[in-house]
C-alpha positions as CSV (number, residue, x, y, z in Angstrom):
1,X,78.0,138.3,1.5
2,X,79.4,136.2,4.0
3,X,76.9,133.4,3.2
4,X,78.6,133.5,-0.6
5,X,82.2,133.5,1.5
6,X,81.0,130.7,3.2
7,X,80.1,128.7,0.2
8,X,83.0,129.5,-1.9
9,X,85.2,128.5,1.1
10,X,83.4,125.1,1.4
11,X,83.1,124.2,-2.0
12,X,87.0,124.8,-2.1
13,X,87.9,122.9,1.0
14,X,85.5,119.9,-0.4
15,X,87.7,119.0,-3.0
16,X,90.7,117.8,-0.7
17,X,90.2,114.9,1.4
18,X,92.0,117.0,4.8
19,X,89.7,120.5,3.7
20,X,86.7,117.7,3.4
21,X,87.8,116.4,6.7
22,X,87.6,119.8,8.7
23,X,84.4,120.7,7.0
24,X,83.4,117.2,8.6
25,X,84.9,118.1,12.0
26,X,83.4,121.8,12.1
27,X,80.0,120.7,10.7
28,X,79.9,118.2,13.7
29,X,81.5,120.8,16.3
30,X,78.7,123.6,15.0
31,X,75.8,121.2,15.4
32,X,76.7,120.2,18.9
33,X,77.6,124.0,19.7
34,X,73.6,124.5,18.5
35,X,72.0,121.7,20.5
36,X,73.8,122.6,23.4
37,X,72.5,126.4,22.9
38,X,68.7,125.2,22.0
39,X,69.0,123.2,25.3
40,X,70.5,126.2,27.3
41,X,67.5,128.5,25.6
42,X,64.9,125.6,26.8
43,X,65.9,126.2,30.3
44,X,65.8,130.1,30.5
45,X,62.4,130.3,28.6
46,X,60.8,127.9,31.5
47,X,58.5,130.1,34.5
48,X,59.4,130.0,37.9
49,X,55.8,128.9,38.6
50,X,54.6,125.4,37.9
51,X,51.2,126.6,36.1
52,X,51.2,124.9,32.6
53,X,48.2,126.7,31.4
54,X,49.8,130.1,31.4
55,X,53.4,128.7,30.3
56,X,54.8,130.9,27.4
57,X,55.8,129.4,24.6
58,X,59.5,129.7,23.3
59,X,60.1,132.6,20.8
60,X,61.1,130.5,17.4
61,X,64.7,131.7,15.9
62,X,65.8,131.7,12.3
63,X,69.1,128.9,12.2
64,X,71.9,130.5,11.4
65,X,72.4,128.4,8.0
């Protein structure tokens, strides 16, 4: 449901050149927000031993779009 509220909203802010130009600002805002998180999430799933061989590998996440 949100996901449809989401679309709805976007498709109505699309057709005004200010709605299209905070969709352009939030899109860019949210993708930055995300990198920085998937770098935080690098840096927490690291060991606190150097042994490569036994290093566990990252749990994958669904995005949230």
């Amino acid at each position: 449901m949100k996901k449809l509220f989401k679309l709805l909203l976007a498709r109505k802010m699309a057709k005004t050149p200010i709605g299209l130009a905070a969709l352009a600002i939030g899109w860019y805002l949210a993708r930055h927000r995300r990198q920085k998180h998937a770098d935080h999430e690098d840096d927490h799933t690291k060991r606190a031993t150097h042994d490569d061989h036994h290093r566990r590998r990252p749990v994958l996440q669904r995005r949230p779009y």
